[in-house]
N, C-alpha and C positions, 0 to 999 in steps of 0.2 A: 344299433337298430333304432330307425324313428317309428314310433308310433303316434300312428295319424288317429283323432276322434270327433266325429260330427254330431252335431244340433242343429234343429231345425225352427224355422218360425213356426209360430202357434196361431189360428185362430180361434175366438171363444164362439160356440154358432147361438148360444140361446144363453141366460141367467148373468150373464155380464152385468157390471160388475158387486156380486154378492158373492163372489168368493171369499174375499176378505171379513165377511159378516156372516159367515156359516148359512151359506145359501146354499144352489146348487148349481153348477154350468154343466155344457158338455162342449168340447172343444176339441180339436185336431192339431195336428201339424203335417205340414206340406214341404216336397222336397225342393220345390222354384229356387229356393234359397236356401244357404247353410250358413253353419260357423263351424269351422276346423280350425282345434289344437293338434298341433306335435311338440313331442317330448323329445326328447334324446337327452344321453349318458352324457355329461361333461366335466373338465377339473373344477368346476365353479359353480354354483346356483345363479341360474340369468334368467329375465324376463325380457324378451326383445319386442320393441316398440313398433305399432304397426301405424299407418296412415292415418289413423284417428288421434294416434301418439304426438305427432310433432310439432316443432313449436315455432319449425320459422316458416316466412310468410314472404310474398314474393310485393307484397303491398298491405295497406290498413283495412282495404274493401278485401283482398285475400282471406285474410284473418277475420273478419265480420261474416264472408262467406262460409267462410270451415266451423265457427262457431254455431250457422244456421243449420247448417248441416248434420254434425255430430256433437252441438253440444259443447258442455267448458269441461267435459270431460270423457277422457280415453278409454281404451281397454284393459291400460297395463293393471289399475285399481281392481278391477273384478278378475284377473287374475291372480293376483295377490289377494283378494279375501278368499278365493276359493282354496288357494293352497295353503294359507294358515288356515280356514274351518276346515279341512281334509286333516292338515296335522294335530287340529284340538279333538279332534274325533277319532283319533287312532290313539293318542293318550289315554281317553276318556274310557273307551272301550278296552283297551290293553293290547291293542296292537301294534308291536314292535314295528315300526318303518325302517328300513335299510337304512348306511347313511352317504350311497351314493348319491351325487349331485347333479344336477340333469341344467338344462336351458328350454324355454318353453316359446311359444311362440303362437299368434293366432292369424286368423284371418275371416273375414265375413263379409259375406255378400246380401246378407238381409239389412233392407232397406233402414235408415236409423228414425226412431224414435217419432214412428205413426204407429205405435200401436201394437205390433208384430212379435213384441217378445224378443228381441236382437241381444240386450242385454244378455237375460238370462240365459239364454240359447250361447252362448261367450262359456259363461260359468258353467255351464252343463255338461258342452264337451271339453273342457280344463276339468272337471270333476270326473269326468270317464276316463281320458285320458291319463290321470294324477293314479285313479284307483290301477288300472293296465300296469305301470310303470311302477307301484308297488304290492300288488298282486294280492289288491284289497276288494272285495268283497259287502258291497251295501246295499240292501233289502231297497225297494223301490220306492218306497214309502216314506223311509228315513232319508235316502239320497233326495228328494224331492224339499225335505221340509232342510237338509242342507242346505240346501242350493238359497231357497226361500233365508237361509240365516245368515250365509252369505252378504247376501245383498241389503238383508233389516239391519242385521245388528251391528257387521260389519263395516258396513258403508252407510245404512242411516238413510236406506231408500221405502218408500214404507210402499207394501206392496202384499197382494195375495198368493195363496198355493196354487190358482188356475197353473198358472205358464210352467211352473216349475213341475208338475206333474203329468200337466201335456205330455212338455218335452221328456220328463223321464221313462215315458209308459208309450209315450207314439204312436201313430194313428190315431182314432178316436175313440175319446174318453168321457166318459161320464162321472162324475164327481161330484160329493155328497158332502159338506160338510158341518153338516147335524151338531151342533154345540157339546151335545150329550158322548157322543159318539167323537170328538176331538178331545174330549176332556179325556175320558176312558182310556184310548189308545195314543193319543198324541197326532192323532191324524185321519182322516174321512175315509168314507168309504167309494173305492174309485175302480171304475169296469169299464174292461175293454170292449171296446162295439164295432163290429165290422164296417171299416168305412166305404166296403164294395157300395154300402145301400146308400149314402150319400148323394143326394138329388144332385141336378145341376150347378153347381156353384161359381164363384167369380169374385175377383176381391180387387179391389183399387184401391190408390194412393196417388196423394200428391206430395212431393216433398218438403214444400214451401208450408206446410199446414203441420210441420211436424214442433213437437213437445214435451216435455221431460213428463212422464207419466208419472211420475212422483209427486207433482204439482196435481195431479187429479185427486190422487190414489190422498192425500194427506189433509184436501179440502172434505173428502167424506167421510176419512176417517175421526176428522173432529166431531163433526156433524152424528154421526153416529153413536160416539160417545158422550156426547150433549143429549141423547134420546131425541133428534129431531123426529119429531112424528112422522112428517111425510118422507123422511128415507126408511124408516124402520118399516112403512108401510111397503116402502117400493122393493125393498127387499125381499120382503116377501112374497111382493108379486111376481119378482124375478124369482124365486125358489121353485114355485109353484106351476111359475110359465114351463119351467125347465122341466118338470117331471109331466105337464100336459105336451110337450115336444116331442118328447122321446116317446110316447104312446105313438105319436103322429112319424114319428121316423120311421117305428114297428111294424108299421102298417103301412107306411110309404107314401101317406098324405101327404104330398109337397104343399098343394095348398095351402093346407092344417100352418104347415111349419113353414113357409113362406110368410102367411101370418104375422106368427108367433112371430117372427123374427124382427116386424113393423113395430109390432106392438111393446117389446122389448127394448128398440131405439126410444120409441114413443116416449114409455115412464122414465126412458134415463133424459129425456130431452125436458119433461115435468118436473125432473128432479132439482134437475141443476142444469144452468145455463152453460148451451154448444156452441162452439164457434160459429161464426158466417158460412167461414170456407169447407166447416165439415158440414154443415146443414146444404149446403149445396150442392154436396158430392151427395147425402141422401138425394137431394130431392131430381138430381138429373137422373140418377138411376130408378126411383121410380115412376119417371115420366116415363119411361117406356115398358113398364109393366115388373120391373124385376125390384123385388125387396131389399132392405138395404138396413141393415145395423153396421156399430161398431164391431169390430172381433177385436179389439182392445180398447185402449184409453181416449182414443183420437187421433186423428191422420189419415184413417184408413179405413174402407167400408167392406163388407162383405155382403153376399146375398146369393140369391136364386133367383137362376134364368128360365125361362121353360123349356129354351130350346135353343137351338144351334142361331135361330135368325135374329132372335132376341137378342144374342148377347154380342153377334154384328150389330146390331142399331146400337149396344151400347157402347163397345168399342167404338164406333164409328164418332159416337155424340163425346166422347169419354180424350180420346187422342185429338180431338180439336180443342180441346179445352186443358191439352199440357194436363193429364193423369193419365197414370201409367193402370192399367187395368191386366188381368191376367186370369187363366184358368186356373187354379189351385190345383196340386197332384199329390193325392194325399201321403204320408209316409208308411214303411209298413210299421208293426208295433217292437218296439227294440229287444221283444223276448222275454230271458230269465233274468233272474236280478243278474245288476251287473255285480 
């Protein structure tokens, strides 16, 4: 028996990024794009190597190209930290794992490294997948802050609980993560929200503007722990923007939260300095009237259109200009724990 397990990309729509600083976001995922693991039964334990894996090159500019592309590094790694944090977690707990032997294997089609969450969306379905194939059982909360350990402690990528509880809770999500309240339980407090009310949305990318979010995520994490004042400040303004948004969701202000959404880029843009190519892809989007933040680290924009003609003129300005733009479809929420 193969057993097939999907993840999806994440956007963050307001509090980006303070998740890592006990802020608050609320964030989605969308099914445009996925990443599927399969498992199956084998005589051996195998990780098979997918296209971001391999190492020959048909030229130097080949190789320069595929490094721009995906990076100096593959999938096979975040497979392998998933499946040893999956087996230090069933020691720890005292859960007996079988000790048949399986081969695993992925594949994804979300965009690499603008932003989107591709990574962890990798380790998410290998973590559902892994739990299926031994018939384990993880509260959503804790699979989330797995996933999150994964990637920190295993691999030494520094990064927040946004993406990882996105994707573990699906569709949209609200997420709290109060200092007091991660101390106490080991993790935030995070609610499902019907993403039916989701105003009109839209998210682009350019390829060529992509970057290893770890290089973001590791410049604010020093900064933060230095007490820079004006992140500790913007933090909180993202905290705060975040719970004045979801008022404005509640009520179905697009305005409100079309805003918010400016205003949000804005202090991360005061924060710390944005590319050329990303401040561009802001500012072509709201020349013609539609809002525009990051929903991750960089590469990639989201916002709100008001309507079907808007988001022609932005398509229209967006495809001349080589970015790939698209309607987002949100996912539904993945249920009970798995």
């Amino acid at each position: 028996m193969i057993i097939r397990e999907r993840a999806y990309p994440r956007a963050a729509l307001i509090g980006n990024p303070s998740d890592g600083y006990f802020g608050r976001t609320m964030a989605f995922t969308f099914t445009n794009y996925s990443a599927e693991v399969e498992v199956y039964e084998t005589p051996e334990l195998e990780i098979l190597p997918n296209t971001r894996d391999h190492s020959v090159f048909s030229s130097i500019s080949a190789l320069a190209d595929d490094v721009g592309l995906f990076g100096y590094y593959g999938g096979i790694r975040l497979l392998k930290a998933a499946v040893k944090k999956l087996h230090d977690y069933a020691r720890e707990s005292g859960f007996r794992l079988h000790d048949r032997n399986f081969t695993i294997r992925y594949r994804s089609t979300i965009p690499h490294l603008v932003g989107l969450a591709g990574s962890s969306a990798i380790i998410t379905a290998c973590f559902r997948a892994m739990m299926k194939f031994y018939e384990l059982r993880i509260p959503k909360p804790l699979l989330a802050n797995l996933i999150l350990s994964a990637e920190r402690d295993e691999l030494g990528i520094s990064a927040g609980l946004q993406d990882r509880v996105a994707q573990v809770y699906q569709g949209l999500v609200y997420m709290d993560f109060n200092k007091e309240t991660m101390d106490r339980q080991g993790y935030g407090r995070y609610e499902e929200l019907d993403a039916a009310l989701l105003p009109n949305l839209y998210i682009a990318y350019r390829k060529n503007l992509s970057e290893v979010s770890d290089v973001a995520h590791r410049k604010l994490r020093f900064r933060f722990e230095q007490n820079d004042p004006a992140l500790h400040a913007a933090v909180r303004f993202w905290a705060d923007l975040t719970l004045r948004f979801r008022e404005a969701f509640e009520r179905g202000d697009r305005a409100a939260m079309s805003k918010m959404m400016n205003d949000n880029f804005d202090m991360r843009a005061k924060t710390y300095p944005i590319f050329e190519g990303n401040m561009a892809l802001v500012r072509m989007a709201r020349s013609v009237g539609a809002s525009a933040k990051f929903p991750g680290s960089g590469g990639a924009i989201v916002g709100i259109v008001e309507d079907d003609a808007m988001f022609a003129r932005l398509e229209k300005m967006f495809r001349s200009a080589d970015v790939e733009v698209f309607r987002p479809v949100p996912s539904k929420p993945s249920g009970e724990d798995l």
